[in-house]
TIMAR-371396 format. One record per atom (N, C-alpha, C, CB): x, y, z; residue number from 1; atom name; residue in three letters. Coordinates in nm, 3 decimals, padded with zeros to 5 digits. Each point is the difference from the previous one (the first is absolute). Glycine has a CB too. Example, Ala and Ser with C-alpha at 12.3 -4.5 7.8 and 13.67 -1.06 7.14 Angstrom:
2
PT        x        y        z  num  atome  residu
PT   01.319  -00.569   00.780    1      N     ala
PT  -00.089   00.119   00.000    1     CA     ala
PT   00.090   00.120   00.000    1      C     ala
PT  -00.189  -00.117   00.125    1     CB     ala
PT   00.154   00.222  -00.197    2      N     ser
PT   00.082   00.119   00.006    2     CA     ser
PT  -00.077   00.109   00.073    2      C     ser
PT   00.118  -00.063  -00.215    2     CB     ser
END
This chain:
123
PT        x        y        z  num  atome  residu
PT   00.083  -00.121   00.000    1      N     unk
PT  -00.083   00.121   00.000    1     CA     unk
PT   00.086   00.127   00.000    1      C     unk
PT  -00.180  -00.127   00.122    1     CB     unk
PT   00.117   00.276  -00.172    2      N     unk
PT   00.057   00.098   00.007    2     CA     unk
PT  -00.016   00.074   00.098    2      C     unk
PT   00.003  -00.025  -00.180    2     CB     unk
PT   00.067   00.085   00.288    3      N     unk
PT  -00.046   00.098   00.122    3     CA     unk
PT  -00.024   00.143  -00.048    3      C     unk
PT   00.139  -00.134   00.167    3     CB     unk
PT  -00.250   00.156  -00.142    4      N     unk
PT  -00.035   00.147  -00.070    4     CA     unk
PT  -00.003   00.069   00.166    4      C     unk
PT  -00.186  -00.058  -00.283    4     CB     unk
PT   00.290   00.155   00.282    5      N     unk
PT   00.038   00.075   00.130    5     CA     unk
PT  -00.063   00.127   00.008    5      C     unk
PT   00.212  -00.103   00.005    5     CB     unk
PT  -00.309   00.123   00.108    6      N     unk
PT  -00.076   00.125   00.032    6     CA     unk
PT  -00.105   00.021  -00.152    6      C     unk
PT   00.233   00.125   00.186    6     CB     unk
PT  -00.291  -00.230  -00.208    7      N     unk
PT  -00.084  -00.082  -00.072    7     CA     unk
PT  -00.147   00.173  -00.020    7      C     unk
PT   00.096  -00.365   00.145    7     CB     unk
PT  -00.095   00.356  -00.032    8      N     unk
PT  -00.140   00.138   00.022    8     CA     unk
PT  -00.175  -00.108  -00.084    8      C     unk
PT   00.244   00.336  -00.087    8     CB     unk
PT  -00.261  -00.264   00.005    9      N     unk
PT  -00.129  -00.053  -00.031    9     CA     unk
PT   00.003  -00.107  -00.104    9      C     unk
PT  -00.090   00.214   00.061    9     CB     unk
PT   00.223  -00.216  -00.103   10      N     unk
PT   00.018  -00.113  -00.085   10     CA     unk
PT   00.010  -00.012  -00.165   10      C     unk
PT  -00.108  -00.058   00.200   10     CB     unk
PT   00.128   00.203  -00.252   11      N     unk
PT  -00.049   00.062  -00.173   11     CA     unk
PT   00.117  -00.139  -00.061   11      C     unk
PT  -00.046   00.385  -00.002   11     CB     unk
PT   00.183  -00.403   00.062   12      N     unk
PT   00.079  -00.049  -00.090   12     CA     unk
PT  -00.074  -00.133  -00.001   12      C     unk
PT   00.228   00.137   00.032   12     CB     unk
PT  -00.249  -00.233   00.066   13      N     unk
PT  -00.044  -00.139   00.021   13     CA     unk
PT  -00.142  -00.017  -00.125   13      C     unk
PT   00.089  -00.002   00.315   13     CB     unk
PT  -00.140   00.112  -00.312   14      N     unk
PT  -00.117   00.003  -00.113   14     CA     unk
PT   00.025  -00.025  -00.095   14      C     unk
PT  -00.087   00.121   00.066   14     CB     unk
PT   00.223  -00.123  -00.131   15      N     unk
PT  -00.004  -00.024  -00.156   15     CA     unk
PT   00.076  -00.156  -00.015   15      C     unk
PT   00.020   00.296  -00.079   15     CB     unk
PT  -00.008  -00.366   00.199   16      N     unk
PT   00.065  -00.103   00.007   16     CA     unk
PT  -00.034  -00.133   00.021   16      C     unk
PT   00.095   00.156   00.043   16     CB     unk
PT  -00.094  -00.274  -00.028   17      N     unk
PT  -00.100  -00.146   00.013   17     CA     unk
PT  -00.029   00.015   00.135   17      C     unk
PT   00.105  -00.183  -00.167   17     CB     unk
PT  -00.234   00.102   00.205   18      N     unk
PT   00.003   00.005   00.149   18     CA     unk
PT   00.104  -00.115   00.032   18      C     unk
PT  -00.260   00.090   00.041   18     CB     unk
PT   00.323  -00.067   00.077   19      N     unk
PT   00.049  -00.075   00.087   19     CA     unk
PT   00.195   00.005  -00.017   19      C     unk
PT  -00.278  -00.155  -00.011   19     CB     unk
PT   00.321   00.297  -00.109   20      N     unk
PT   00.119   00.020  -00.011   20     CA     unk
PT   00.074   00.074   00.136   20      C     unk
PT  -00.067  -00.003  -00.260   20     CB     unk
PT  -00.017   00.065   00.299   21      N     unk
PT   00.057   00.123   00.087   21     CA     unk
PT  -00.061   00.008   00.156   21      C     unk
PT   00.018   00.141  -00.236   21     CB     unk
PT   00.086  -00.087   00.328   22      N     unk
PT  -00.052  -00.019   00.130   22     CA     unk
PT   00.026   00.159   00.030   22      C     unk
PT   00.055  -00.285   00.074   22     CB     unk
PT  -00.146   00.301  -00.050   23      N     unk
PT   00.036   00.185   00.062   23     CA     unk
PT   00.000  -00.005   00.138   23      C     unk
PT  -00.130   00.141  -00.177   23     CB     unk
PT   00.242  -00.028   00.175   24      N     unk
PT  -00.036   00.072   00.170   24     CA     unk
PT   00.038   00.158  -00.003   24      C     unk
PT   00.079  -00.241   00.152   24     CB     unk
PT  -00.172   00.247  -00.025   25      N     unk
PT  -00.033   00.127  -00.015   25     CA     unk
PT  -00.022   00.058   00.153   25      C     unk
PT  -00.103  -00.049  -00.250   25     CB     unk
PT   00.118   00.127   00.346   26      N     unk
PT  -00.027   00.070   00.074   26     CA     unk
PT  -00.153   00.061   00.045   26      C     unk
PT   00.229   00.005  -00.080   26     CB     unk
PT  -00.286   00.027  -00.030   27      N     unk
PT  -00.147   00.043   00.031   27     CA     unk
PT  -00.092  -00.141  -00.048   27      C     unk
PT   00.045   00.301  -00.053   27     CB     unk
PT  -00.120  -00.317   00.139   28      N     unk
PT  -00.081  -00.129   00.011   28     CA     unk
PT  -00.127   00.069  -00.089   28      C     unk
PT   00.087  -00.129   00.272   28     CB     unk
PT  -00.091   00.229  -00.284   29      N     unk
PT  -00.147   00.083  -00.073   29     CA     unk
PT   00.079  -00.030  -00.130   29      C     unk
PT  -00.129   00.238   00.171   29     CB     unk
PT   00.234  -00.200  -00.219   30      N     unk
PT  -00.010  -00.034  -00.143   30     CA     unk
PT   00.054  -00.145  -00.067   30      C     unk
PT   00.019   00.252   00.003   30     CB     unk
PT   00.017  -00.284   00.133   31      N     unk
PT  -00.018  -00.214  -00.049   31     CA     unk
PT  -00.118  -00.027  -00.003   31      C     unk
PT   00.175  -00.113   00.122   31     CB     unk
PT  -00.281   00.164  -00.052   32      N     unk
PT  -00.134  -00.087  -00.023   32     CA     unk
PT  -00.018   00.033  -00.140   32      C     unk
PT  -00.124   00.007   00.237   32     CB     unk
PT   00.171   00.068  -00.340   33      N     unk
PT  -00.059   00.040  -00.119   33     CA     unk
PT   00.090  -00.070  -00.125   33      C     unk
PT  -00.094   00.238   00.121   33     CB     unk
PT   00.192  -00.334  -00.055   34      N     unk
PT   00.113   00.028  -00.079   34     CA     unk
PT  -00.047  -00.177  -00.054   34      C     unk
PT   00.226   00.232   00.148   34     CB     unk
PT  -00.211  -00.297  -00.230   35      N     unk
PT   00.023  -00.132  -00.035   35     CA     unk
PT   00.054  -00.105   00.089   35      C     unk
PT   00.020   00.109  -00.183   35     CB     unk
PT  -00.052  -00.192   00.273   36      N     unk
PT   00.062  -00.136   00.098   36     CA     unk
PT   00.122  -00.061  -00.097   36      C     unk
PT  -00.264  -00.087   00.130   36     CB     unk
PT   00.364   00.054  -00.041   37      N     unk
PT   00.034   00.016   00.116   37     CA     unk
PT   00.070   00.128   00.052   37      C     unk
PT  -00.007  -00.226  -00.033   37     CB     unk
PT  -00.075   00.268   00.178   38      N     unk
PT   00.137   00.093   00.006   38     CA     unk
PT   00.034  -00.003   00.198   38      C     unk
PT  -00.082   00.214  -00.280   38     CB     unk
PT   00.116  -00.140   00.298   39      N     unk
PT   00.076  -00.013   00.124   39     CA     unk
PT   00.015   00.162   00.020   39      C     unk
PT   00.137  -00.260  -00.033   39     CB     unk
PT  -00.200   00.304   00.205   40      N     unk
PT   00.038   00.114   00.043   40     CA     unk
PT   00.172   00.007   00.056   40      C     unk
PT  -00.278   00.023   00.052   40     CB     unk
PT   00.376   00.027  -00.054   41      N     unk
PT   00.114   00.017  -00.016   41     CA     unk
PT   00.095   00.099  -00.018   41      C     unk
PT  -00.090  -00.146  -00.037   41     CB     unk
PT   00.156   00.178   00.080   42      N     unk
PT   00.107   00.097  -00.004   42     CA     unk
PT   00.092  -00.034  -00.095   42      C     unk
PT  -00.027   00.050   00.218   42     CB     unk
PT   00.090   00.019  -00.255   43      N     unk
PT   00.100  -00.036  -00.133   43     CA     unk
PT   00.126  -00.036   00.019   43      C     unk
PT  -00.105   00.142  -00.110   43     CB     unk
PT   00.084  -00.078   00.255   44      N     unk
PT   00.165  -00.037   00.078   44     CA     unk
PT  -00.007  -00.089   00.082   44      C     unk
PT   00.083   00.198   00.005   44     CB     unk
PT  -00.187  -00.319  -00.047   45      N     unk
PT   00.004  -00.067   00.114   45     CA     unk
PT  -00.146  -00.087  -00.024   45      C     unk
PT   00.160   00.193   00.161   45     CB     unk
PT  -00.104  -00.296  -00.271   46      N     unk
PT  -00.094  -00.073  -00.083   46     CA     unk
PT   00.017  -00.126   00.054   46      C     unk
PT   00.004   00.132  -00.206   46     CB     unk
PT  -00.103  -00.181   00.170   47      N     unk
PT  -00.032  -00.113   00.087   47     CA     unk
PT  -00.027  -00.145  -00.036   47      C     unk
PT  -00.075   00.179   00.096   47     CB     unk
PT   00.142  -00.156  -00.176   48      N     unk
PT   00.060  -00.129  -00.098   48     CA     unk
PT   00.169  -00.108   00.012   48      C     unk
PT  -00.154   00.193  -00.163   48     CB     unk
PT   00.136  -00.311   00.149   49      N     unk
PT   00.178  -00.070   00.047   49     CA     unk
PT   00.019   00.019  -00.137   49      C     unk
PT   00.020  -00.216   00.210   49     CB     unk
PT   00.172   00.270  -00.203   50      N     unk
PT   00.117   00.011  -00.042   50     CA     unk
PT  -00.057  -00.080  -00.142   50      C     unk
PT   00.184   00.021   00.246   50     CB     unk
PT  -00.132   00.079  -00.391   51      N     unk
PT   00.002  -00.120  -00.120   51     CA     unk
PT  -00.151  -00.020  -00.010   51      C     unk
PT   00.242  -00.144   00.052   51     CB     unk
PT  -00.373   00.220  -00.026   52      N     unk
PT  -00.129  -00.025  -00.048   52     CA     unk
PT  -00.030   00.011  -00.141   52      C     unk
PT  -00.050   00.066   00.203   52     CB     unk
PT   00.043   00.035  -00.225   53      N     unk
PT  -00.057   00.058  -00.160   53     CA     unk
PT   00.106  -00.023  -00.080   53      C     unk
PT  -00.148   00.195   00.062   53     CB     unk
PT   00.120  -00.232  -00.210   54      N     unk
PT   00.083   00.035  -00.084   54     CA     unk
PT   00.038   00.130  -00.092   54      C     unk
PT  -00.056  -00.207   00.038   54     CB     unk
PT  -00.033   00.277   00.023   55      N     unk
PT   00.014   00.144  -00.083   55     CA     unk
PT  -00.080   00.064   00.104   55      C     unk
PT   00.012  -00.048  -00.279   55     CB     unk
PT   00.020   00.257   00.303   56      N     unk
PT  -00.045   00.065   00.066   56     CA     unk
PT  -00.014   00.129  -00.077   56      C     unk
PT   00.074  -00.136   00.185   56     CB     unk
PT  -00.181   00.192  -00.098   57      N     unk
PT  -00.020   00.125  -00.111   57     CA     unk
PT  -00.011   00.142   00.116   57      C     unk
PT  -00.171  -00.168  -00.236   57     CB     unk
PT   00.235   00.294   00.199   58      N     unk
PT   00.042   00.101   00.122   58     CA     unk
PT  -00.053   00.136  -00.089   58      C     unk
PT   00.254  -00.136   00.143   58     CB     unk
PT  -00.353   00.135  -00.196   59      N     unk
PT  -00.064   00.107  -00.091   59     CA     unk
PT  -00.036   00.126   00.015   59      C     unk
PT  -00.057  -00.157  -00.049   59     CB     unk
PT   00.183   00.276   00.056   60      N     unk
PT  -00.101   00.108   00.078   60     CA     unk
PT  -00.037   00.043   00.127   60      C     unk
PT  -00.060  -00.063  -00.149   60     CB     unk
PT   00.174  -00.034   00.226   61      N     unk
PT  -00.054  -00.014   00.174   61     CA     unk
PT   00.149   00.032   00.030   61      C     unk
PT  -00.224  -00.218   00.051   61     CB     unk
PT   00.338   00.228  -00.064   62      N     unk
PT   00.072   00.023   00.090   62     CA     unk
PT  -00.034   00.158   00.032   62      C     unk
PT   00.173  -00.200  -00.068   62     CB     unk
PT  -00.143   00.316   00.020   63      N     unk
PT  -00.062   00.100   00.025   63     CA     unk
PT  -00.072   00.019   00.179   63      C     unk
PT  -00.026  -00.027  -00.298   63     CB     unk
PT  -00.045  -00.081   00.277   64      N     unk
PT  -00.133   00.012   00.110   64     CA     unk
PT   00.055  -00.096   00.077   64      C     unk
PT  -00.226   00.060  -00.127   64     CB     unk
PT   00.316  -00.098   00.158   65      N     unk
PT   00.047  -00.089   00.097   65     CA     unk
PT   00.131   00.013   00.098   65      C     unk
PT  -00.116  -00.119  -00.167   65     CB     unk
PT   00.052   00.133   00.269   66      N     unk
PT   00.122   00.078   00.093   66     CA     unk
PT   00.161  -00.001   00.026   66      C     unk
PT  -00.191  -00.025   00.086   66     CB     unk
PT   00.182  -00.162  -00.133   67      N     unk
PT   00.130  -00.025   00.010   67     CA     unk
PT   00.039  -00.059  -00.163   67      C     unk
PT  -00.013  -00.051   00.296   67     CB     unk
PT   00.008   00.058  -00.378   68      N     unk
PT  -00.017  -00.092  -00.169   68     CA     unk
PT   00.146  -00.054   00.017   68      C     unk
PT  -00.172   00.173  -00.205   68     CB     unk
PT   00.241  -00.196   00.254   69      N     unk
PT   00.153  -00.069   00.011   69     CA     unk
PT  -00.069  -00.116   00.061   69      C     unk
PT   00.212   00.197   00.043   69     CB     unk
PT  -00.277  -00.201   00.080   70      N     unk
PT  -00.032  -00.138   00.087   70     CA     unk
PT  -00.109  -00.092  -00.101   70      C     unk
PT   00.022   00.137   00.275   70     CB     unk
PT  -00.139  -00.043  -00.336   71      N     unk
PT  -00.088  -00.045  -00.080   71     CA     unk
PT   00.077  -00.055  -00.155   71      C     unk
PT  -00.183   00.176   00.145   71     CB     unk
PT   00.328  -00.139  -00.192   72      N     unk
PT   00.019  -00.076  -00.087   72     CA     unk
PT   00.042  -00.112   00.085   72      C     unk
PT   00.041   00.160  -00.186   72     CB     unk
PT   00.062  -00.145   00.283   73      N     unk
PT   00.086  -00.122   00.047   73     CA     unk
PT  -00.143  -00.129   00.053   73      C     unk
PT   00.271   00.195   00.112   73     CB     unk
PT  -00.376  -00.138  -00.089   74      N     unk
PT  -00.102  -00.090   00.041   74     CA     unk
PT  -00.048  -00.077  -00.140   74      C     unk
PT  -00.077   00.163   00.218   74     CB     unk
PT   00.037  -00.052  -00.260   75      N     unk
PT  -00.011  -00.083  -00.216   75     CA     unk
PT   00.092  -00.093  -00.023   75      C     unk
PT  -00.043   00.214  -00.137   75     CB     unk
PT   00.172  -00.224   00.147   76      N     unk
PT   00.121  -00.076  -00.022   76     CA     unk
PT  -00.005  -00.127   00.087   76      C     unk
PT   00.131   00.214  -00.056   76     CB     unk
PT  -00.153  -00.197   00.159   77      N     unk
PT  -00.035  -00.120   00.093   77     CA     unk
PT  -00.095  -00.068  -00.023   77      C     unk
PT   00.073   00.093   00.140   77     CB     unk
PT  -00.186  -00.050  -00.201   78      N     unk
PT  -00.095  -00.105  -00.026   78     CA     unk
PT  -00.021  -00.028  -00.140   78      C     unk
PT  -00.103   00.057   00.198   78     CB     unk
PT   00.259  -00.037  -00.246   79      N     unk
PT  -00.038   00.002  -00.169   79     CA     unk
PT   00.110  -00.163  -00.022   79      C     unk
PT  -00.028   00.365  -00.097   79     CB     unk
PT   00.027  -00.448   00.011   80      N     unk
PT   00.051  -00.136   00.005   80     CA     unk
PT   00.130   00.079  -00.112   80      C     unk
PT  -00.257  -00.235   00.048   80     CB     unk
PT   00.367   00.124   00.029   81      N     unk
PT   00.099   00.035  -00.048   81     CA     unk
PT  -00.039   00.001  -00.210   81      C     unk
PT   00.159  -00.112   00.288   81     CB     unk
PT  -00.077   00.167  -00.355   82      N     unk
PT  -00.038   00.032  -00.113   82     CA     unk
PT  -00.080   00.086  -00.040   82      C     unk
PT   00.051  -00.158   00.002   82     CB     unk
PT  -00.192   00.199   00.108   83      N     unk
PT  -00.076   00.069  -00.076   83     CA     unk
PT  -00.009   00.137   00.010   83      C     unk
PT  -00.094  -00.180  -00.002   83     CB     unk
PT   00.009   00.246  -00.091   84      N     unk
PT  -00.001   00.160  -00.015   84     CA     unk
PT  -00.101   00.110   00.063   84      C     unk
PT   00.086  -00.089  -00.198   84     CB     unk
PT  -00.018   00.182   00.223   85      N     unk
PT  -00.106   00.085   00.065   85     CA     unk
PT  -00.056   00.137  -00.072   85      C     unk
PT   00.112  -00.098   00.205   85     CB     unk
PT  -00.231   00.111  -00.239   86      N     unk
PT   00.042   00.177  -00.079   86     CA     unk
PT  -00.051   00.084   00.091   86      C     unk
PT  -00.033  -00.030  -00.258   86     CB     unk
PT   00.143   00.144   00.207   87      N     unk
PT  -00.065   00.127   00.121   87     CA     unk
PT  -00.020   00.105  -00.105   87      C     unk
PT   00.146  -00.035   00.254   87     CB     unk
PT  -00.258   00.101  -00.202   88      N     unk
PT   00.002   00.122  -00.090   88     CA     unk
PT  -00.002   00.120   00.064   88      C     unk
PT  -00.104  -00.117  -00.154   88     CB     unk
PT   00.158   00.232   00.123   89      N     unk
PT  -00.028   00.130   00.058   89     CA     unk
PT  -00.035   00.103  -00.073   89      C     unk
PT   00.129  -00.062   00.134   89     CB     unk
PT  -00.149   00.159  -00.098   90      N     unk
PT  -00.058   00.136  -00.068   90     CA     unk
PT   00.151   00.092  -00.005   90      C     unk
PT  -00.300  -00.003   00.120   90     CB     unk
PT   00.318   00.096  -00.199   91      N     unk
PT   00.101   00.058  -00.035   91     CA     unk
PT   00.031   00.129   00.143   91      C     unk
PT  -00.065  -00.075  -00.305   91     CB     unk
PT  -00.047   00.080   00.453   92      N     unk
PT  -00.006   00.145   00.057   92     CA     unk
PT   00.077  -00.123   00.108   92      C     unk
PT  -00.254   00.242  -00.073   92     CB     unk
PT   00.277  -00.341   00.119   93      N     unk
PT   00.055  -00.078   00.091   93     CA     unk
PT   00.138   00.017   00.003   93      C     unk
PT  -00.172  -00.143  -00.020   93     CB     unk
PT   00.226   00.070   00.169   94      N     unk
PT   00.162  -00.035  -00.050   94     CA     unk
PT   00.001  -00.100  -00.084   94      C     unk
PT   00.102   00.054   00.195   94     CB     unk
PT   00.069  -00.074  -00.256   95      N     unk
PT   00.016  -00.082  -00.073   95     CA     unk
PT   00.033  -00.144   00.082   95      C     unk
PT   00.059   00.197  -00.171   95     CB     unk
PT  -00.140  -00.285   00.066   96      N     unk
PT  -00.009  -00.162   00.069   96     CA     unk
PT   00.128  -00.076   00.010   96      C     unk
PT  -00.224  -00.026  -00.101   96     CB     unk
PT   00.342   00.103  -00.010   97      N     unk
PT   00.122  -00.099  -00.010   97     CA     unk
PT   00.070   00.005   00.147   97      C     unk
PT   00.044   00.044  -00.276   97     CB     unk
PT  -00.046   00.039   00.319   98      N     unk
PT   00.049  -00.013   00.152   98     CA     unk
PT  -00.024  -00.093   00.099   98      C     unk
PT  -00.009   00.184  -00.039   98     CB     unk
PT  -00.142  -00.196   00.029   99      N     unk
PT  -00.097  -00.104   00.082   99     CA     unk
PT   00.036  -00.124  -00.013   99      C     unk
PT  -00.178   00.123  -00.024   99     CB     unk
PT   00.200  -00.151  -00.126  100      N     unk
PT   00.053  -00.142  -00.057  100     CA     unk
PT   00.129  -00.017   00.009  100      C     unk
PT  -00.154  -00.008  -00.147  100     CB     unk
PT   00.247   00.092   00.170  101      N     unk
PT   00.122  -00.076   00.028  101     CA     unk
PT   00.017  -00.082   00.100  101      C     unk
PT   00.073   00.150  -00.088  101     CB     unk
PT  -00.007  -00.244   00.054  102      N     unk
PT   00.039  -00.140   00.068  102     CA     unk
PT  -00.098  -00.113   00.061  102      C     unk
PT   00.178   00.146   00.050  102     CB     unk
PT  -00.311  -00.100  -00.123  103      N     unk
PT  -00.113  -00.060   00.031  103     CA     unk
PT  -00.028  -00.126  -00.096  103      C     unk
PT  -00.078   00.229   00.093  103     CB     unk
PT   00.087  -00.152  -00.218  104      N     unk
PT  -00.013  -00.116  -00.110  104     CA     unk
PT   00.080  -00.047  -00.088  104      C     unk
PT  -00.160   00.064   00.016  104     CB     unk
PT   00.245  -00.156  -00.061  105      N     unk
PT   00.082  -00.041  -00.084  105     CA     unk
PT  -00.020   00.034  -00.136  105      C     unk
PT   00.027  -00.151   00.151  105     CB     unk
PT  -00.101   00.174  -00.227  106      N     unk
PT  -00.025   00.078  -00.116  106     CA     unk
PT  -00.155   00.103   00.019  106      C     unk
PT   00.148  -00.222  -00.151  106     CB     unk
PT  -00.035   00.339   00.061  107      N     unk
PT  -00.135   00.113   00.013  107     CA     unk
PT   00.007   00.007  -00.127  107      C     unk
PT  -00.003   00.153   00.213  107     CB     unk
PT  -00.086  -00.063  -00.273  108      N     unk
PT  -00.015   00.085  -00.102  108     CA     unk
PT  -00.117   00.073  -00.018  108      C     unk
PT   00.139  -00.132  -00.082  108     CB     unk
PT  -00.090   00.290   00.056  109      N     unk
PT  -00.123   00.085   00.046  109     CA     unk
PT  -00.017   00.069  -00.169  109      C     unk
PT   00.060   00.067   00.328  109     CB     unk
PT  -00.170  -00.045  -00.293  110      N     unk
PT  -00.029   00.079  -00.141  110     CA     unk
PT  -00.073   00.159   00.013  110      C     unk
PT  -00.040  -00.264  -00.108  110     CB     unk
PT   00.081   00.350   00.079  111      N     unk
PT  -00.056   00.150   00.047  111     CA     unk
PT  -00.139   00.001  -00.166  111      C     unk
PT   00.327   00.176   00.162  111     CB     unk
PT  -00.411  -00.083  -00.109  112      N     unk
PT  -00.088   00.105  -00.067  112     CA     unk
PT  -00.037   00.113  -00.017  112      C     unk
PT  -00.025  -00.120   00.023  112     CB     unk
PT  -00.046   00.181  -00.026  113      N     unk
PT  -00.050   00.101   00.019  113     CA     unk
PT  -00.053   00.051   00.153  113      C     unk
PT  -00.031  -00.060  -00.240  113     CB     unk
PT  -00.064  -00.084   00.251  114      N     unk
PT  -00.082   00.047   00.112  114     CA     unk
PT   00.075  -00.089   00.123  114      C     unk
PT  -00.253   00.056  -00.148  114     CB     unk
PT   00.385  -00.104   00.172  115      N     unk
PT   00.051  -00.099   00.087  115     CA     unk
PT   00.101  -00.080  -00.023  115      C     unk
PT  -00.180   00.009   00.052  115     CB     unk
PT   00.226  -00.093   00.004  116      N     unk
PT   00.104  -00.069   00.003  116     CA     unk
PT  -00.085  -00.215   00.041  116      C     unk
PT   00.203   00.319   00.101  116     CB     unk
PT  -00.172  -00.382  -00.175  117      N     unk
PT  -00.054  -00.153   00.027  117     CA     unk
PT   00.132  -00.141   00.005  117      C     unk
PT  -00.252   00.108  -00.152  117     CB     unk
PT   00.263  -00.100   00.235  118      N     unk
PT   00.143  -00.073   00.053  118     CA     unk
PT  -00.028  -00.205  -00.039  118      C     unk
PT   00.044   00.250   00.273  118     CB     unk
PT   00.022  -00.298  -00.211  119      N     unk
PT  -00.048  -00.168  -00.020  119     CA     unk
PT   00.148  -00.035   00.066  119      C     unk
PT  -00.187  -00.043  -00.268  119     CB     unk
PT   00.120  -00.047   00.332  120      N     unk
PT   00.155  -00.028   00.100  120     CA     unk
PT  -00.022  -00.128   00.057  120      C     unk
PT   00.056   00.246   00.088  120     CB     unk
PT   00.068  -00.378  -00.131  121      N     unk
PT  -00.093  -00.118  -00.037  121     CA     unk
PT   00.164  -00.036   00.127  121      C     unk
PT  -00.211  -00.046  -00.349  121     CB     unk
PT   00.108  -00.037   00.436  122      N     unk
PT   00.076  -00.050   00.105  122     CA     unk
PT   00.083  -00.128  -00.028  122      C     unk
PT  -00.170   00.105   00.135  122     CB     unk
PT   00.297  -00.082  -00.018  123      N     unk
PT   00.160  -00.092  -00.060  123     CA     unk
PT  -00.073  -00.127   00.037  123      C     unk
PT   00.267   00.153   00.067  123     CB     unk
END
């Protein structure tokens, strides 16, 4: 499965099969709206064993997250060795390459207009 992190009401899980994606999210008002499965949760402090998901998704949320260094290193921990995580940000944030150093064994970020979308696939 994919961990969709700080998930909210769920727009990305909508365009996807049921039963790919596990969200979590902090506000329990916009999990009830969001697609099953999901899990109330902190980002820094997920609640899943070591090596769960094979892919994670960080869309737009570090910004809004107090600590986004602990919330990647938490992504990384529950991501199985090999697999990938994408993060995306908006261009008014700090920059994510900082966050990711020494976190993930391969990055590669790609800039736009409106942001920066990283992928950082664990050793």
């Amino acid at each position: 499965p994919v961990l969709d992190v700080r998930r909210g009401t769920g727009r990305l899980a909508a365009h996807l099969p049921d039963g790919e994606w596990v969200g979590v999210d902090l506000s329990l008002r916009a999990l009830a709206e969001a697609p099953q499965p999901n899990f109330g949760a902190d980002a820094t402090r997920l609640p899943f064993a070591d090596g769960s998901f094979g892919s994670g998704a960080l869309l737009h949320v570090l910004g809004e997250i107090e600590r986004p260094r602990r919330a990647l290193s938490e992504a990384r921990r529950v991501l199985a060795p090999g697999g990938l995580v994408a993060i995306a940000v908006d261009g008014r944030g700090p920059s994510v390459e900082p966050l990711l150093d020494g976190l993930f064994g391969e990055v590669a970020i790609e800039r736009w207009n409106g942001g920066t979308l990283a992928y950082g696939r664990r050793r």
